[in-house]
N, C-alpha and C positions, 0 to 999 in steps of 0.2 A: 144482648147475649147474657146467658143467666149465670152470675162469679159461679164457680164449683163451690160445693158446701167442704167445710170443715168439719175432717173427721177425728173423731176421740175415741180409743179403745179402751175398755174398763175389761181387766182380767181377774176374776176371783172365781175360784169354785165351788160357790155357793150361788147356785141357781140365783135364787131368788133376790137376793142381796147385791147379783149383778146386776139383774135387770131392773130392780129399784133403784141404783144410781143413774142408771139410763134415764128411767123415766124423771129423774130427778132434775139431773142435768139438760135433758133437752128441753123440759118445760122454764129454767131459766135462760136458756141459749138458745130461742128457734131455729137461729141459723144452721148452728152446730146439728153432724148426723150424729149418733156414736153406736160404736162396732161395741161386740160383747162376746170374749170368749173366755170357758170354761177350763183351759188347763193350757199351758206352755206353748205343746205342741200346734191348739189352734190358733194360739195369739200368732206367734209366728210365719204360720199362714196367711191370717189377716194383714199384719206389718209388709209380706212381699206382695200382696194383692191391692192394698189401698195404699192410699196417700195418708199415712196415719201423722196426727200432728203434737197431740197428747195422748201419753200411755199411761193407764192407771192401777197398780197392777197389787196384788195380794201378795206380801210376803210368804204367808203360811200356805202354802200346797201342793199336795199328793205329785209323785213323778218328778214334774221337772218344779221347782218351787221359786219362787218371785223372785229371787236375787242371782237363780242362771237365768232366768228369759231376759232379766233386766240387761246381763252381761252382752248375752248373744243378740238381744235387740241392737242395742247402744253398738256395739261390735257390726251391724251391719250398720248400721244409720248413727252415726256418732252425735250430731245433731239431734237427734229424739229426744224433746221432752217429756220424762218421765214420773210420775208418781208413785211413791210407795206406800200403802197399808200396814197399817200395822197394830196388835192390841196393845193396851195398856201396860205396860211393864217390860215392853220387849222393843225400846228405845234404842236400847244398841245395837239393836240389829239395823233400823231405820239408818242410826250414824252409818253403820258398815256400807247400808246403799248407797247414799251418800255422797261417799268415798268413792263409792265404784260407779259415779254419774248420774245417782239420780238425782234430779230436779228440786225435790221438796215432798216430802212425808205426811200421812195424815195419821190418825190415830183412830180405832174404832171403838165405841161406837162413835159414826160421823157426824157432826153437827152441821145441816145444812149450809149454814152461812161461810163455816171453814172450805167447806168442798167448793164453793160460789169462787169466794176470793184465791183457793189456789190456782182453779181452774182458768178462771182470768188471766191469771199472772201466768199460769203454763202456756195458755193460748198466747199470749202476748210475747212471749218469749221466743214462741215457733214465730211467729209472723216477723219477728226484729231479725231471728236468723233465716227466714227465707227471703226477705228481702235484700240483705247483705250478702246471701249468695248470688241471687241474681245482679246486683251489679258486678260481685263479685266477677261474673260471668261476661258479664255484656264488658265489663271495661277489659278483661280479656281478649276478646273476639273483635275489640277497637284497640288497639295497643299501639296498633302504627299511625294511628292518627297523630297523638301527641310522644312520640317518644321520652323514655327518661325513667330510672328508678330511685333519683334521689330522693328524697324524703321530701322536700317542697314539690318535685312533680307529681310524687303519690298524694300528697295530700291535696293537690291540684285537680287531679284526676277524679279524688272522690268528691271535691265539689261538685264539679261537671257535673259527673255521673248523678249528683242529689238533688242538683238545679235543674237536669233535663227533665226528671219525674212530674216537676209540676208545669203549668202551662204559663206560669209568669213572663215577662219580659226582661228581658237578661244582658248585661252591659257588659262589656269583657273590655278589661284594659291592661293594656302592653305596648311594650317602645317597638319600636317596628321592627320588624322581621322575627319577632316570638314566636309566630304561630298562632295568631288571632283567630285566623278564616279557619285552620284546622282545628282550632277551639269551640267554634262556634259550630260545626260541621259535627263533632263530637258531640254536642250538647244536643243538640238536630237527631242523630243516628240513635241518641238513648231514650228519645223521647217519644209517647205515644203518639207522634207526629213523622213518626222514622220511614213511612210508607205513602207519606204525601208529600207534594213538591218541595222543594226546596229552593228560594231563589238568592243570588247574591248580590248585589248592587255592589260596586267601587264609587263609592259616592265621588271622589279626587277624577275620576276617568271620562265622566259625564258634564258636559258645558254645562256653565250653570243655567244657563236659558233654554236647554232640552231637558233640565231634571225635572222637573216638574208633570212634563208629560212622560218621562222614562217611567216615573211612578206611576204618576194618576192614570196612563193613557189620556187620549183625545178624540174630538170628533170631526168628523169631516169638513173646514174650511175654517177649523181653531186659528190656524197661521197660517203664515206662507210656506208651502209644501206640504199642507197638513192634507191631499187629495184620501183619503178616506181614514173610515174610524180605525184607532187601534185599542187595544187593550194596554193596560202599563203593567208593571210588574206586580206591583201588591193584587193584582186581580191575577195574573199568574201564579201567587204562590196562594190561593183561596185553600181553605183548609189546611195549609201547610207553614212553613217557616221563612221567614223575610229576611235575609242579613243586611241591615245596611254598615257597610263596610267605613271605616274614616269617617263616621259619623257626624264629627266636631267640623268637616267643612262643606256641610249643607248651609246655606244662606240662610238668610233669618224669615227673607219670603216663605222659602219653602217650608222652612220649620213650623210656621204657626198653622199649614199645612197636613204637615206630619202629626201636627198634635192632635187635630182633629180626628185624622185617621185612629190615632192609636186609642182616642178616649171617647169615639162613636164606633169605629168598626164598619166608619161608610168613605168611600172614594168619590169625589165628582171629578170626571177627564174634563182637561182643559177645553172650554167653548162650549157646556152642556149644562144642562140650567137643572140635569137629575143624579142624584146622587145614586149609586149601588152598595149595597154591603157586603163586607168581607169578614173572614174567621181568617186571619193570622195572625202567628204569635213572630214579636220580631226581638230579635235580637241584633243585636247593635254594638259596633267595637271604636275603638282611636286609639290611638299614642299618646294626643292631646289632652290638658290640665282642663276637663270642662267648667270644672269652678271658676278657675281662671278666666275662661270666657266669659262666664255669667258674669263676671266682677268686669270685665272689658262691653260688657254690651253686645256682644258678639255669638251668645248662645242663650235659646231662654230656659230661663229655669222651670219653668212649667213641664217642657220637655224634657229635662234632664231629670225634673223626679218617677214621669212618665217610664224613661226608657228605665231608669237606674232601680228598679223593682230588688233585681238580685245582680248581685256585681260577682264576678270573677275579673282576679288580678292576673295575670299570669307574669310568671318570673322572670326575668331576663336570663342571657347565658350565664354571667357571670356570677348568678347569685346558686346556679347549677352545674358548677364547671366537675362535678364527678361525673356527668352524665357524657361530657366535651368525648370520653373515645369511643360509647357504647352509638352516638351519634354520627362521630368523624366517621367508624366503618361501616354502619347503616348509610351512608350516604357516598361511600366510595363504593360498594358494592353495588347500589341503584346507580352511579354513574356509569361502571361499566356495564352492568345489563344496558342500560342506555346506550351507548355506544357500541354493542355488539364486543367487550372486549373480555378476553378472561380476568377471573376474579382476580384481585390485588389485594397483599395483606402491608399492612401499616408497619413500621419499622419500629421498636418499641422510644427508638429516640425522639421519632415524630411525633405519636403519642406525645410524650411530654412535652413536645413544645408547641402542641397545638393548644394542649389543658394549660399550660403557662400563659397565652394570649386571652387579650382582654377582650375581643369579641363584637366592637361596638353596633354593628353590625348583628348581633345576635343569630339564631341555626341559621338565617337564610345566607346569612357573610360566610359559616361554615361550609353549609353547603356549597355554596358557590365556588367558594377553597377548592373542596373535595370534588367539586366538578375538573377544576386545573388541574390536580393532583392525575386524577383520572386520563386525560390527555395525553400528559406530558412525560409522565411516569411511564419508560421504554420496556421494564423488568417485575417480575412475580413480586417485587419488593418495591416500594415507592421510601427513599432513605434521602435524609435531610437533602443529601446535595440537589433533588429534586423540587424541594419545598423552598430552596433559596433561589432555584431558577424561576418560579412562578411569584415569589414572593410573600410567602409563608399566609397571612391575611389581608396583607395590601401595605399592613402598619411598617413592614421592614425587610431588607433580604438582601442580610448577613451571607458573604462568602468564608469557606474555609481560612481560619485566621484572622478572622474580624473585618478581612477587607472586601469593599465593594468593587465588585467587577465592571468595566466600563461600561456606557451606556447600548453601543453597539454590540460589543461582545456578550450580554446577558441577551440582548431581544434578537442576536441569531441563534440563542442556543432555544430559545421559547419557538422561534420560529424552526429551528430543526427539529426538534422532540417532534413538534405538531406534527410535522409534514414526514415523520416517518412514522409515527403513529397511521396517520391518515390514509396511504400507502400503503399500509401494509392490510389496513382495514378492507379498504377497495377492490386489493389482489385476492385478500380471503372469502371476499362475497362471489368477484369473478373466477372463483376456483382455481387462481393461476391465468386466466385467459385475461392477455393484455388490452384487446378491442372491449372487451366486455367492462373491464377497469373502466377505463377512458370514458365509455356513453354511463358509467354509474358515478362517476364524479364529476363530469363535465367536461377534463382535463383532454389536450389531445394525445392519440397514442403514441406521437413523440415525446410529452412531456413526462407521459407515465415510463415510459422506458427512459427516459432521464434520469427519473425522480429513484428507479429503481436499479439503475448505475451508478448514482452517484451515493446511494445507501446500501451497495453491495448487497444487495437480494438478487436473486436469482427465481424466477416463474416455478422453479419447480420444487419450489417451497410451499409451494400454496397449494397443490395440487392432491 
């Protein structure tokens, strides 16, 4: 596909004087088109019909003159790099543009080589700021991947977002439960790879004696069970992105393996004496010290400089705990759409005492909180006495006054939240209708008319 050209508008109205920068310009910059209009009103024309990148524009002219077009340019396109004209002795006017956004000044008569070098630097300027809009955009339109506005997640973000531009190999490290896989998935969606497979490996989830075919595939009478060929994942994700997840506990067989693949770009399936080649880019995560490894014998380093091209860190919770309530209610909110329940707002004392906990666990121990929170939480409000029934993050659960509540008497109250949460869930799906309750929970219509006696509801709540 052919890039779009780069257009430049050169405004002066002096015929001849525009169109000799034109020709000026475009015999150093083939690439470059450039527009050429005669007075305010046609620049401004041009500016809403093209994609204009650099403006170059005559201070001195009849009707509307260089320093309004420049206003009302900049005024629609604040981004527009612009250039001003200007003769010899009327320097302060140049300052005044200036002031009022433009870019950088020439003086007439022009000396080629000055026109060359600003033009450069104006071009260069448009392409720094279209390209930071477009991430700008795209980490936008990805925002729920990694949530977070603290300042270590923004600056998290725009790595991603800089990392996925190129086609490197990319090594993401974080203690478990950071958000690896939706890091890597982020990296994936920004990348000129955003519209080809994507595959994910759990390297931890696969015996070690099927990994090797899970990747490579095999052929028909590799092993025992092996009754015909299969494909393995990296020939699934062909053209596209590879994750291998927990990285650091692939075996060392497999690794010298993997390194092949990553430093040929060829797969041979287990029991096949021919190799195939593949286009993918992988990226690669762990929680695990891989130096550590390499110093224990236990990872090679071949591989690890392999994958480790472009590293992303990601942070732990604790190192972002401003982020702890913009997350806690992102994730109490997706717990009730999940369960069919109405929204729940956070009590602002639980806030603070969720942002006080140390997280070890990182968002997925949050979440997982705010999943309990979501259950057990009877009222539009979920308020401490709720978070000490469930156990605030596992770490503690403080009753009113410091004291802890018996062991029985806490796990009937978890156990009655649930089961009238659950109940009241079931009647709301069956409209009220107790037979229809009972075949959508399992429970029999005796139990549900128990369950809804002994929790003082009434069927015609639901109705």
């Amino acid at each position: 596909m052919t890039p779009e050209p780069v257009h430049i508008l050169v405004v002066d109205d002096q015929v001849d004087f525009a169109k000799g920068l034109k020709r000026l310009i475009e015999s150093e910059f083939p690439d470059v088109k450039v527009q050429v209009a005669f007075c305010g009103d046609q620049a401004l024309t041009v500016l809403r019909r093209v994609p204009i990148s650099l403006m170059i524009t005559d201070l001195q002219m009849p009707a509307m003159d260089g320093m309004e077009l420049l206003k009302r340019a900049l005024g629609d396109s604040p981004e527009l790099s612009a250039v001003v004209l200007t003769a010899h002795g009327t320097i302060e006017i140049a300052v005044e543009a200036l002031k009022a956004g433009a870019y950088d000044f020439l003086t007439k008569p022009i000396e080629p080589e000055s026109l060359f070098r600003v033009v450069a630097k104006g071009l260069e300027r448009s392409r720094l700021l279209d390209e930071n809009r477009q991430l700008k955009d795209q980490l936008e339109r990805h925002k729920e991947r990694l949530i977070g506005e603290s300042l270590v997640m923004q600056r998290f973000k725009q790595s991603a977002a800089a990392v996925a531009q190129t086609d490197y190999n990319v090594l993401i490290l974080g203690e478990s439960g950071t958000g690896k896989e939706l890091a890597a998935a982020m990296v994936r969606d920004l990348s000129p790879r955003a519209d080809k497979p994507f595959v994910t490996v759990n390297c931890t989830a696969i015996p070690e004696n099927l990994l090797e075919s899970e990747l490579f595939g095999h052929v028909k009478g590799a092993f025992s069970g092996a009754d015909k060929d299969r494909d393995g994942l990296f020939l699934k994700a062909d053209t596209g992105t590879i994750l291998l997840d927990e990285i650091g506990d692939i075996p060392m067989e497999t690794q010298a393996k993997l390194l092949r693949v990553i430093q040929g770009g060829e797969i041979r399936p287990v029991g096949s004496d021919k190799s195939r080649t593949v286009d993918v880019r992988v990226i690669a995560s762990t929680n695990q010290d891989l130096v550590a490894k390499i110093a224990d014998k236990t990872f090679r380093e071949d591989l690890f400089h392999r994958l480790n091209v472009l590293t992303l860190n990601l942070p732990p919770l604790r190192e972002r705990k401003g982020d702890i309530p913009l997350l806690a209610r992102y994730f109490l909110k997706k717990a009730c759409a999940e369960l069919g329940l109405p929204d729940k707002e956070l009590d602002p004392a639980v806030i603070g005492h969720l942002a006080a906990e140390e997280w070890s666990g990182n968002v997925r121990e949050l979440q997982n909180t705010m999943r309990k929170l979501a259950v057990f939480g009877t009222g539009e409000m979920v308020a401490m006495d709720v978070v000490r029934m469930v156990g605030g993050n596992g770490s503690s659960m403080p009753a009113s006054g410091g004291e802890l509540p018996p062991f029985k008497e806490a796990k009937n109250q978890m156990i009655d939240g649930f089961s009238l949460n659950y109940i009241r869930e079931a009647m709301d799906l069956a409209e009220g209708n107790v037979s229809k309750a009972a075949r959508i929970s399992g429970l029999s219509r005796v139990a549900v008319q128990n369950m809804l006696k002994r929790y003082g509801l009434s069927t015609g709540e639901f109705k």
